[in-house]
VOGU-3710 file (C-alpha; in Angstrom, 3 decimals, decimal comma):
1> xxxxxxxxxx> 37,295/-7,122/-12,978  40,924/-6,912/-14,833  42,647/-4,121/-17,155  44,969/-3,031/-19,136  45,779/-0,046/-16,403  48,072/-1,289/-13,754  47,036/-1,231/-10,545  47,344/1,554/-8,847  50,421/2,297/-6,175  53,336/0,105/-6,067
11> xxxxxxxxxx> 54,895/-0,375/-2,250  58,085/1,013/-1,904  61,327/-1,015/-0,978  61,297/-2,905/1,942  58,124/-1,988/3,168  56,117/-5,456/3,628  52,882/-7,063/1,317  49,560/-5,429/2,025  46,939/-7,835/3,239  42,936/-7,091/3,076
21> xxxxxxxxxx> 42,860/-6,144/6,434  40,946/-2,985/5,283  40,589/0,739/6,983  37,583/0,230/8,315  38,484/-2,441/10,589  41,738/-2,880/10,495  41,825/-6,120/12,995  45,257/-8,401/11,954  42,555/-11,534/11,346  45,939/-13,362/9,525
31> xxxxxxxxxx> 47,954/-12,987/12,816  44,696/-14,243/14,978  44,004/-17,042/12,807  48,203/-18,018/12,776  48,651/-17,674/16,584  49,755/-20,709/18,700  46,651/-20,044/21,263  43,745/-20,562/18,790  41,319/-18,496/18,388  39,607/-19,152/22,271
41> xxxxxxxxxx> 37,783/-21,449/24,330  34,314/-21,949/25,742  33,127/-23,604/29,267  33,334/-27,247/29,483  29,841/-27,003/30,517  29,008/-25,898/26,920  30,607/-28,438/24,802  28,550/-30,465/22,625  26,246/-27,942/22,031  24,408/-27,587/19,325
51> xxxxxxxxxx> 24,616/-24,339/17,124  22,976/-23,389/13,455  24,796/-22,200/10,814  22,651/-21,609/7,989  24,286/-21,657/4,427  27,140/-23,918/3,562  29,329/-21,283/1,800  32,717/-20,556/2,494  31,591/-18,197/5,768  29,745/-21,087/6,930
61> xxxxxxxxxx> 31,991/-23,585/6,624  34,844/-21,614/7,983  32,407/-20,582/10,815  31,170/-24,457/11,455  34,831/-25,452/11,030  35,734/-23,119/14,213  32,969/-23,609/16,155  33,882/-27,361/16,353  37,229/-27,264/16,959  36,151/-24,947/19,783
71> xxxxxxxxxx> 33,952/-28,022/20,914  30,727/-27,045/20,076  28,450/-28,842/17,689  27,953/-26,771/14,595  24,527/-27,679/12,442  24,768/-26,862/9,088  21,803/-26,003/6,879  22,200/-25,808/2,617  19,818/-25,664/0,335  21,729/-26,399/-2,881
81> xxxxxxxxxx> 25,826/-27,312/-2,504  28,497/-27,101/-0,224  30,239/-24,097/-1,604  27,785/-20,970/-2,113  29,859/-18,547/-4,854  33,032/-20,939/-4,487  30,820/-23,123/-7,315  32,965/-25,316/-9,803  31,570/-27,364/-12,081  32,214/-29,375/-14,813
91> xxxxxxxxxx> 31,410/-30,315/-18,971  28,963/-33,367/-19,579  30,500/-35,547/-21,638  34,333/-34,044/-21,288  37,422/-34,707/-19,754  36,818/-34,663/-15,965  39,788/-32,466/-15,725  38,143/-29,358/-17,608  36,634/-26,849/-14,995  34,040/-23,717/-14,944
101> xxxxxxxxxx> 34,556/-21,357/-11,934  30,814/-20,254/-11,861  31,374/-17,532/-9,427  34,621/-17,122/-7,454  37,636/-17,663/-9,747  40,788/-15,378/-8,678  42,238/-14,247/-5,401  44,614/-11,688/-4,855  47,735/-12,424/-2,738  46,411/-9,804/-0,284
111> xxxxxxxxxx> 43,669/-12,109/0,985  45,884/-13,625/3,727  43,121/-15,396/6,185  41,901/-16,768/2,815  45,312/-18,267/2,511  45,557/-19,768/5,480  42,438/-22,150/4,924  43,630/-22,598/1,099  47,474/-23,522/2,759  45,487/-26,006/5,958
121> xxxxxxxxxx> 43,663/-27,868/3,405  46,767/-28,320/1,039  45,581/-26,411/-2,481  47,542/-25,447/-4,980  47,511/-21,737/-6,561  48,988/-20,879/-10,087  48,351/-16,635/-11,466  45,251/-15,970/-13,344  45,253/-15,115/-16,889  44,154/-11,561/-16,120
131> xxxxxxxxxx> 44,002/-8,739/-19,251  48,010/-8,098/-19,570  49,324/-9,918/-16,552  52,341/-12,270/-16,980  50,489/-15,209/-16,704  48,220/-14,226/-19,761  50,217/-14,313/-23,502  48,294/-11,609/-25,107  45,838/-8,919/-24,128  43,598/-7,814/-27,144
141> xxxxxxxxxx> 41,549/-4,431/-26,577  38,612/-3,951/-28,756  36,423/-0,392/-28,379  34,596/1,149/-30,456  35,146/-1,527/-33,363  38,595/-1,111/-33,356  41,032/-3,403/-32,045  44,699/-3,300/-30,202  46,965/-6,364/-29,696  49,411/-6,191/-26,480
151> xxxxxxxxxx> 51,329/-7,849/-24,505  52,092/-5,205/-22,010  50,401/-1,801/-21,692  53,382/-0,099/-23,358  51,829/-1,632/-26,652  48,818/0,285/-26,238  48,097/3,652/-27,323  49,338/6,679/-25,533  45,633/7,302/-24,738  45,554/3,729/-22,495
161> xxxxxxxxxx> 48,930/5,359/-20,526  47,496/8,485/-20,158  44,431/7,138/-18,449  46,140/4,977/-16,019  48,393/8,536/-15,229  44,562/10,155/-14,813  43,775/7,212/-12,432  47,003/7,608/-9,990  46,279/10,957/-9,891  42,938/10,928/-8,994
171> xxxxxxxxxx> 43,624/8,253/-6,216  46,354/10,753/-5,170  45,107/13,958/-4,900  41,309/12,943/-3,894  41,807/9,808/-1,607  45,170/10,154/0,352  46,335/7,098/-1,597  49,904/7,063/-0,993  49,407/8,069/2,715  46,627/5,321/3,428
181> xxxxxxxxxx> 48,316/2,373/1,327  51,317/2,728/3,255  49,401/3,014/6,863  47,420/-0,325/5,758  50,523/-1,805/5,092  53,017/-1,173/7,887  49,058/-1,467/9,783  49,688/1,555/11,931  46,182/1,809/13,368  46,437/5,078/14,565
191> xxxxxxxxxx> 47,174/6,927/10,897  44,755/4,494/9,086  41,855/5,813/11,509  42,548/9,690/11,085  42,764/9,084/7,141  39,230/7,111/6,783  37,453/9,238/9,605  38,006/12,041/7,217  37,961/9,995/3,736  34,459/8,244/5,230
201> xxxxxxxxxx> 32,791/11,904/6,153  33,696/13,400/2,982  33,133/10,575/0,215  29,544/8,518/1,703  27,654/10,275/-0,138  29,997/10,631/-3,585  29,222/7,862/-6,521  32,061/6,126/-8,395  31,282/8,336/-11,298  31,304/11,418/-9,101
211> xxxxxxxxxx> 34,892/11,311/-7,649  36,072/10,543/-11,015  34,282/13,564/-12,997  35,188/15,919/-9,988  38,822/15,213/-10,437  41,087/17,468/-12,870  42,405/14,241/-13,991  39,525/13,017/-15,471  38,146/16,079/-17,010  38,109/14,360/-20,208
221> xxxxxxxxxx> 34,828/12,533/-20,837  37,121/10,403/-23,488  39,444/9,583/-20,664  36,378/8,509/-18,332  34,966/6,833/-20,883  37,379/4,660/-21,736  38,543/4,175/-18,187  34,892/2,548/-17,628  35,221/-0,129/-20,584  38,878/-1,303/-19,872
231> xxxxxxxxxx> 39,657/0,048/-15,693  42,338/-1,199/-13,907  43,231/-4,863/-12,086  40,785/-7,377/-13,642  38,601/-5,263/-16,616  36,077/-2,151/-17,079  34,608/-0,851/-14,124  31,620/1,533/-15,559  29,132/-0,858/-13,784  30,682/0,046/-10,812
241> xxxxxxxxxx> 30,066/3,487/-11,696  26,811/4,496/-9,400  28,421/2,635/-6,284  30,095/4,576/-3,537  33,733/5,220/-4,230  34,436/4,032/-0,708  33,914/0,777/-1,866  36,131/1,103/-4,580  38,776/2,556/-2,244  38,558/-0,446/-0,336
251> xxxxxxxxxx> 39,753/-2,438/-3,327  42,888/-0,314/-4,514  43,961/0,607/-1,215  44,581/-3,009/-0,109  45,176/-3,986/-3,797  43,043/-6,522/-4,084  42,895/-6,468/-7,632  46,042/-7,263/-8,516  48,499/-10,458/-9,093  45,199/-12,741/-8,935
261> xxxxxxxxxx> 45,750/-16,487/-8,134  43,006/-19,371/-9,367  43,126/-22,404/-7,073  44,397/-25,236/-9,069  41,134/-28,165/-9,664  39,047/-25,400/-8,739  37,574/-23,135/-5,623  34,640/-25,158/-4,372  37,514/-27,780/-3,311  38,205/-25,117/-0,717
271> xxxxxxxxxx> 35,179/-25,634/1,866  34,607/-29,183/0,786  37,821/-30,381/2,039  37,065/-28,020/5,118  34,036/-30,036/5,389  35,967/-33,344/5,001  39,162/-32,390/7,426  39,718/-33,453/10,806  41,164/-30,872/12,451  44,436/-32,196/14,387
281> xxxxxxxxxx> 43,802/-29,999/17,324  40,330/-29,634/18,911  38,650/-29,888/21,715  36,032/-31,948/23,692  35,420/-34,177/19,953  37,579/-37,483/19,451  40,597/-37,587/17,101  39,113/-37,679/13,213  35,588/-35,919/13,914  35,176/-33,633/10,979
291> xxxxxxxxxx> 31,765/-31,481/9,983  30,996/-34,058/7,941  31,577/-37,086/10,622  29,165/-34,954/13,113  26,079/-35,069/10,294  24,177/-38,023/9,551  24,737/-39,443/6,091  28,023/-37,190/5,727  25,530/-34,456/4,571  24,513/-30,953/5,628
301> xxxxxxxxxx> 20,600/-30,526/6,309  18,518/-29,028/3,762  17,324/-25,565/3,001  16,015/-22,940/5,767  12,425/-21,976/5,221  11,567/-20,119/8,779  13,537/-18,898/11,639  11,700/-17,454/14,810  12,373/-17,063/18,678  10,786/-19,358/21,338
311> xxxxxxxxxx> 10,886/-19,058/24,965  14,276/-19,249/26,793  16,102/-17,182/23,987  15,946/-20,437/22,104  16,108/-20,271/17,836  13,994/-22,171/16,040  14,874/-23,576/12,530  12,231/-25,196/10,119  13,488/-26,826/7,071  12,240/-27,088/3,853
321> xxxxxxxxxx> 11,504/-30,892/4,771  9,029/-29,539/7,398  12,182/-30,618/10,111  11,793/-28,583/13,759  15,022/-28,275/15,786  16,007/-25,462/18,458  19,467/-23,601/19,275  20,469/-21,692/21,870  22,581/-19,737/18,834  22,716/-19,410/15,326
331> xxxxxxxxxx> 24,638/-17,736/12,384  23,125/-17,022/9,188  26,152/-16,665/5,772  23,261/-16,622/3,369  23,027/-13,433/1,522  20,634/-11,345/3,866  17,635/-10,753/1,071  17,034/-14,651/1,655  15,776/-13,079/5,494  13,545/-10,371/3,063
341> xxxxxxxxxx> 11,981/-13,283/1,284  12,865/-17,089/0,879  12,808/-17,466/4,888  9,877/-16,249/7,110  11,543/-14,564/9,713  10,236/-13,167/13,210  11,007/-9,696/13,436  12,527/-9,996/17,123  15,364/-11,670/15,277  17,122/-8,368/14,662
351> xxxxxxxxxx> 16,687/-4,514/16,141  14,413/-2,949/13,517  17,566/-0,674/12,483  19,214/-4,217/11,216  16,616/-4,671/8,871  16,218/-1,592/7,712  20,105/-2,259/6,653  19,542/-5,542/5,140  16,246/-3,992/3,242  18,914/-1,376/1,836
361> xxxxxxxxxx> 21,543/-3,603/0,489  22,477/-3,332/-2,722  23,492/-6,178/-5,266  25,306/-6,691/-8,535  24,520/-9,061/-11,144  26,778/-11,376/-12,781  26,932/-13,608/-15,640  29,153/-16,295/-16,983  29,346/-18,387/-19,883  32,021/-21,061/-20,299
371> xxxxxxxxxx> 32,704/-24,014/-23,281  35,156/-26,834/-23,383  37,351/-26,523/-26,753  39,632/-29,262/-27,864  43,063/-27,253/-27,190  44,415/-23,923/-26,517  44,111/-22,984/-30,263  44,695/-19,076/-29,811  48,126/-19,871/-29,049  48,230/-20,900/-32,379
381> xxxxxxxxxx> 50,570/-17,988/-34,733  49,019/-15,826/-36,934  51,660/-16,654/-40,337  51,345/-12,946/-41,254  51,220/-10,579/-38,099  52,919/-13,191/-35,859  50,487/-13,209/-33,648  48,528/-15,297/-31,114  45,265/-16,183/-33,214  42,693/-14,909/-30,058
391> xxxxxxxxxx> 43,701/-13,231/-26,873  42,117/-12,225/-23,612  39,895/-9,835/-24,817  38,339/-7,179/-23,428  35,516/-5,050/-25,778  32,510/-3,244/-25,289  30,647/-5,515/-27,162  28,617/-7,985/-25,794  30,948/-9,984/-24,158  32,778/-7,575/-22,396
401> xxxxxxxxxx> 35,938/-9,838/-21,107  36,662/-12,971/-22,352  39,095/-15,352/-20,804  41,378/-18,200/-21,757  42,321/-21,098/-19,320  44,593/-23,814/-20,549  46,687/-26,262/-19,073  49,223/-26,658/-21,144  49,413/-26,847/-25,211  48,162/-30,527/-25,888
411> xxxxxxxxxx> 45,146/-30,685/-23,684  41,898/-29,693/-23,848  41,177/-26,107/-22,709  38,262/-23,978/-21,726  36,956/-20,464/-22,886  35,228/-18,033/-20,658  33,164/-16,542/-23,297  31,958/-13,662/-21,528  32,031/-12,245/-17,554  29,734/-9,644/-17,293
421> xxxxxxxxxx> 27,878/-7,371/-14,390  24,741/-4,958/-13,728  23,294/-4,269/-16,691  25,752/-6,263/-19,075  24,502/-9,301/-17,134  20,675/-8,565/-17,516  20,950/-8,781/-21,164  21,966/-12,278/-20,880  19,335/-12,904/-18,375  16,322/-14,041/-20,922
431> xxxxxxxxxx> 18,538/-16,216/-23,274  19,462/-19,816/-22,947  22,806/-20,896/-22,648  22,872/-21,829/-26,542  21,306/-18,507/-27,849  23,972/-16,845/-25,068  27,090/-18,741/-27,163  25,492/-17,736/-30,532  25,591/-13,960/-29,491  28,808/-14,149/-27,842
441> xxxxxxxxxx> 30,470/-16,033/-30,776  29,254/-13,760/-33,264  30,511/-10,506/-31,689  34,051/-12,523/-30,670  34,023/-13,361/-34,644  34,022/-9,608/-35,621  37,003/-8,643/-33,330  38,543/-12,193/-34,874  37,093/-12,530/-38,215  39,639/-15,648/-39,349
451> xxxxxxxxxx> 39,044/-17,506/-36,237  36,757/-19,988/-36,232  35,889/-20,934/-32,421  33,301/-22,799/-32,957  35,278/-25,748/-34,876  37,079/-26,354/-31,763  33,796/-26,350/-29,228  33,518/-30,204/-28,132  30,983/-29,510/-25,248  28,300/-27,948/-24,306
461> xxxxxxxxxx> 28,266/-24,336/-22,651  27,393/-23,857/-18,716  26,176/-20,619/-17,780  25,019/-18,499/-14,733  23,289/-15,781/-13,854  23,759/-15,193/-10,477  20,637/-12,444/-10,333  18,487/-15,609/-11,266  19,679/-17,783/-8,423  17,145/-18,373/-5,652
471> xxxxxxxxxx> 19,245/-18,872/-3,363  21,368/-15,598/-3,900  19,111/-13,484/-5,746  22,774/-11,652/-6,833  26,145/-11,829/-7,305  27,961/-9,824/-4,732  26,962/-6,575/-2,253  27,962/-3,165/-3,608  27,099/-0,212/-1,002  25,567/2,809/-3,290
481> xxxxxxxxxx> 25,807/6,545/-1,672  25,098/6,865/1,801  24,739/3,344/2,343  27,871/3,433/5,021  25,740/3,358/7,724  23,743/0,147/7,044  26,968/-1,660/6,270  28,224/-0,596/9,633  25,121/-1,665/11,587  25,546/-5,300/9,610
491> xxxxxxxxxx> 29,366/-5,843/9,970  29,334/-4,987/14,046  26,066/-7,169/14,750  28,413/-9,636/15,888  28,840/-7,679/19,022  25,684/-7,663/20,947  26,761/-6,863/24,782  24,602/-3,546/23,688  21,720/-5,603/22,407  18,304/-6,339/24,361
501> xxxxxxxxxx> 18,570/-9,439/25,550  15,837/-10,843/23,387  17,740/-9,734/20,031  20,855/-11,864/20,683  21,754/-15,046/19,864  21,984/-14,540/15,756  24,765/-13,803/14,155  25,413/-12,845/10,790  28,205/-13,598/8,314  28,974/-13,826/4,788
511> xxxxxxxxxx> 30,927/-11,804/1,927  27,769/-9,152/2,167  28,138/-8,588/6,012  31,731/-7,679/5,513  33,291/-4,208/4,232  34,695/-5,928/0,851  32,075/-8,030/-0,357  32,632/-10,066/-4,066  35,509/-11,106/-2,414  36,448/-14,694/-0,374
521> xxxxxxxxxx> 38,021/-13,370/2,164  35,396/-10,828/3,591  33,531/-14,291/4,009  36,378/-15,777/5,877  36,939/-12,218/8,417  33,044/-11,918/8,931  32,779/-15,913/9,615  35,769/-14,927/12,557  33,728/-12,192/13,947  30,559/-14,917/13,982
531> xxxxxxxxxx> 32,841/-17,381/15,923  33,920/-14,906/18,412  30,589/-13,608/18,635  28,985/-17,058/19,516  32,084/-18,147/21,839  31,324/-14,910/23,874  27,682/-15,807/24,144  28,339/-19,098/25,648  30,605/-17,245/28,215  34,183/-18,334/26,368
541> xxxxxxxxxx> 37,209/-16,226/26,161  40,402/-15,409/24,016  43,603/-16,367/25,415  45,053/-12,906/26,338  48,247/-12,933/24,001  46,020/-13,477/21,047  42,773/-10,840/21,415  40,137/-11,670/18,900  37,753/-9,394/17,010  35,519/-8,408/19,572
551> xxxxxxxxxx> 37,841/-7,840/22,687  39,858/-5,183/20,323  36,610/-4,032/19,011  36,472/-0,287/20,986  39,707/0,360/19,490  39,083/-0,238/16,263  35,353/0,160/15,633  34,504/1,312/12,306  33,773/5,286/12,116  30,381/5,959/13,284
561> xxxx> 28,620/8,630/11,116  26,100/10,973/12,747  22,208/10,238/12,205  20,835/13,630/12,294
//
């Protein structure tokens, strides 16, 4: 989501760039993943053995990637791309060069595992045209029918300043800001635990909305209101509003939404080239294996439609294309509902306490809608005002936040029409992608009344709606009041020394397992807990200068909230 408030907190001199190595588990997964020792080794005895991963998203494909350098012979299971949210796609009939990023589409610099993988498979990154960023020419706000052109905030209104004042202050005087940005950065361990073990007791049960109306900062509705249609980083944040503030704090303590990167050709190149690379160092496989060298035909299986326990602790696996096969370990990066619902599940998979927690997570919709135009017209001057002719726009009209992508003045271009969540997304939910562009254009053609967008459309629209997906059922986890506790049970099932024995064996991954889901690199630090998980069930170990996950995992365990 992007804004015309800066984001909040700048670091002071000399202190070093924050990385999304968050308070609630503040494990340096960048330093583990960059360390000349690798992430550990299993028992010769075990190599070549086969292990599930179920979804080919970015968590499973960094996951499978691990596992096979380790020398163990991942099994990957998809049931639509390689990819998951990392989905780019293309205009029939265009240039092959235009691109839609259906889900994932910006990073922020802060997502440093993410970069390593991004770096190892050679992508490029370039900023993202975010609402008043330097990459983006001109920021247009539109509310309540009436509009403001800017380039930087200090072209707004004194109202727009005054609510990104109300914001630092809030952050300030309700959620240690200051104190807590600068532990996460410097990562002293010690001061970032006493600051959440208090922030984590007080705010669980406090909504979005909540810590914002409690604060003397925010006293004015005005101020709120407007807070929730334009917010801070990437756009409005009132459909964030009834989800825990904790998971808000998350985001601006570690600053992940700010200075946003797009990958250059598009995300989903990410865990295909994974898939395609041969790592240079690995063991027990020959020189060149890859993921896709160890599947037949190049190709991941197909979609999961039962998992259940057999005798010896084995996992069994049925595919949609009524395929049997049996692990002595699996990891599951699908979003969990898919366990609710698309795949019969035993109920020995997990400790009744796990499902309870997946039964309870909570998920935001999303919606896109992208066209191919014929060039970056809204660079074009206005001859009276001066002007660029159309701007990133953010309104609380229909659209909500439109985007402009261009690479450079004489090519063709493409328009994010509208990015929407919750509730803004279900009202796209029952309309094609045609009648979506009709709606969209006509409420962009009242905030730009002499442009005429549609003369420059030369394709047709793609659109998603992530709520409508079968295969994600939503865009992205968002934990509401009180949901702390199930998160915690999800994000630490990778452990399972305290497990009956008959509940081991599955791990779970993915963006929703981790403390900052909607974003890559929760997928990436949740995929590193599922490889250190499954290389401790096969009896392997870390080399001791370079401790993964689970052997520092007493010392920095996530709080644990009482029950009673």
């Amino acid at each position: 989501m992007t804004s015309t408030v800066p984001p909040a907190g700048r670091p002071a001199a000399g202190l070093p760039p924050i990385t999304m190595v968050g308070p609630d588990f503040p494990f340096p997964y960048d330093d583990y993943l960059g360390h000349a020792a690798g992430l550990g080794q299993i028992p010769a005895t075990a190599h070549g053995t086969e292990v599930a991963v179920i979804g080919g998203g970015l968590s499973g494909i960094v996951t499978a990637y691990e596992l096979m350098k380790m020398g163990l012979k991942p099994v990957v299971y998809e049931a639509d791309q390689i990819g998951g949210r990392l989905r780019t796609v293309g205009f029939d009939g265009c240039d092959p060069g235009l691109r839609a990023e259906m889900g994932a589409m910006r990073f922020p610099p802060s997502s440093t595992s993410l970069q390593h993988y991004i770096d190892l498979v050679g992508l490029e990154t370039r900023p993202f045209p975010n609402p008043l960023s330097p990459a983006t020419p001109s920021t247009v706000v539109d509310l309540k029918g009436e509009s403001h052109y800017a380039r930087t905030l200090d072209d707004l209104p004194q109202v727009y300043r005054d609510v990104a004042d109300a914001w630092q202050r809030c952050l300030d005087e309700g959620a240690e800001f200051g104190a807590m940005n600068e532990a996460l950065r410097t990562r002293d361990i010690p001061r970032i635990r006493e600051i959440w073990a208090r922030l984590v007791e007080r705010l669980d049960d406090q909504t979005f909305y909540g810590f914002l109306a409690g604060s003397e900062a925010f006293r004015s509705f005005k101020h709120r209101e407007i807070f929730g249609q334009v917010g801070f980083g990437t756009g409005g944040w009132d459909t964030d509003f009834p989800n825990s503030i904790l998971e808000i704090l998350r985001v601006v303590y570690t600053e992940a939404d700010d200075h946003h990167r797009g990958i250059v050709g598009g995300s989903q190149q990410l865990p295909l080239r994974l898939w395609e690379r041969a790592p240079g160092k690995l063991v027990h496989w020959a020189q060149g294996t890859s993921l896709a060298s160890l599947h037949e035909g190049g190709a991941p299986r197909g979609a999961v439609t039962r998992l259940h326990r057999t005798a010896g602790g084995g996992i069994t696996v049925t595919e949609a294309s009524g395929a049997i096969r049996t692990y002595p370990a699996a990891v599951f990066t699908g979003q969990s509902w898919l366990l609710l619902s698309k795949i019969a599940c035993d109920e020995t998979l997990f400790p009744m306490d796990h499902w309870t927690a997946m039964e309870r997570t909570h998920y935001m919709e999303s919606s896109k809608l992208f066209v191919p135009v014929d060039r970056p017209f809204w660079l074009d001057k206005d001859p009276v005002t001066g002007r660029d002719r159309m701007s990133m726009t953010l309104t609380d009209r229909m659209t909500r936040g439109t985007y402009l992508l261009d690479d450079g003045p004489d090519k063709p271009a493409v328009i994010c029409l509208s990015y929407t969540w919750c509730d803004d997304s279900l009202k796209w939910l029952p309309l094609s992608p045609a009648e979506r562009m009709e709606v969209m254009l006509a409420s962009l053609g009242e905030i730009y009344p002499d442009v005429d967008i549609r003369r420059h459309i030369i394709g047709s629209p793609v659109t998603v709606s992530w709520e409508n997906e079968p295969w994600f059922m939503g865009a992205f986890k968002a934990n509401l009041p009180g949901h702390y506790r199930y998160q915690r049970r999800l994000f630490t099932q990778f452990m399972q020394d305290g497990l009956p024995t008959d509940r081991r064996g599955v791990f779970l991954a993915g963006d929703d397992i981790s403390w900052t889901a909607g974003w890559a690199e929760g997928a990436v630090q949740t995929a590193l807990n599922a490889v250190w998980g499954v290389m401790h069930h096969f009896g392997g170990t870390t080399d001791p200068s370079n401790p993964g996950p689970g052997d520092r995992f007493d010392e920095l365990a996530p709080v644990e909230l009482p029950e009673d």
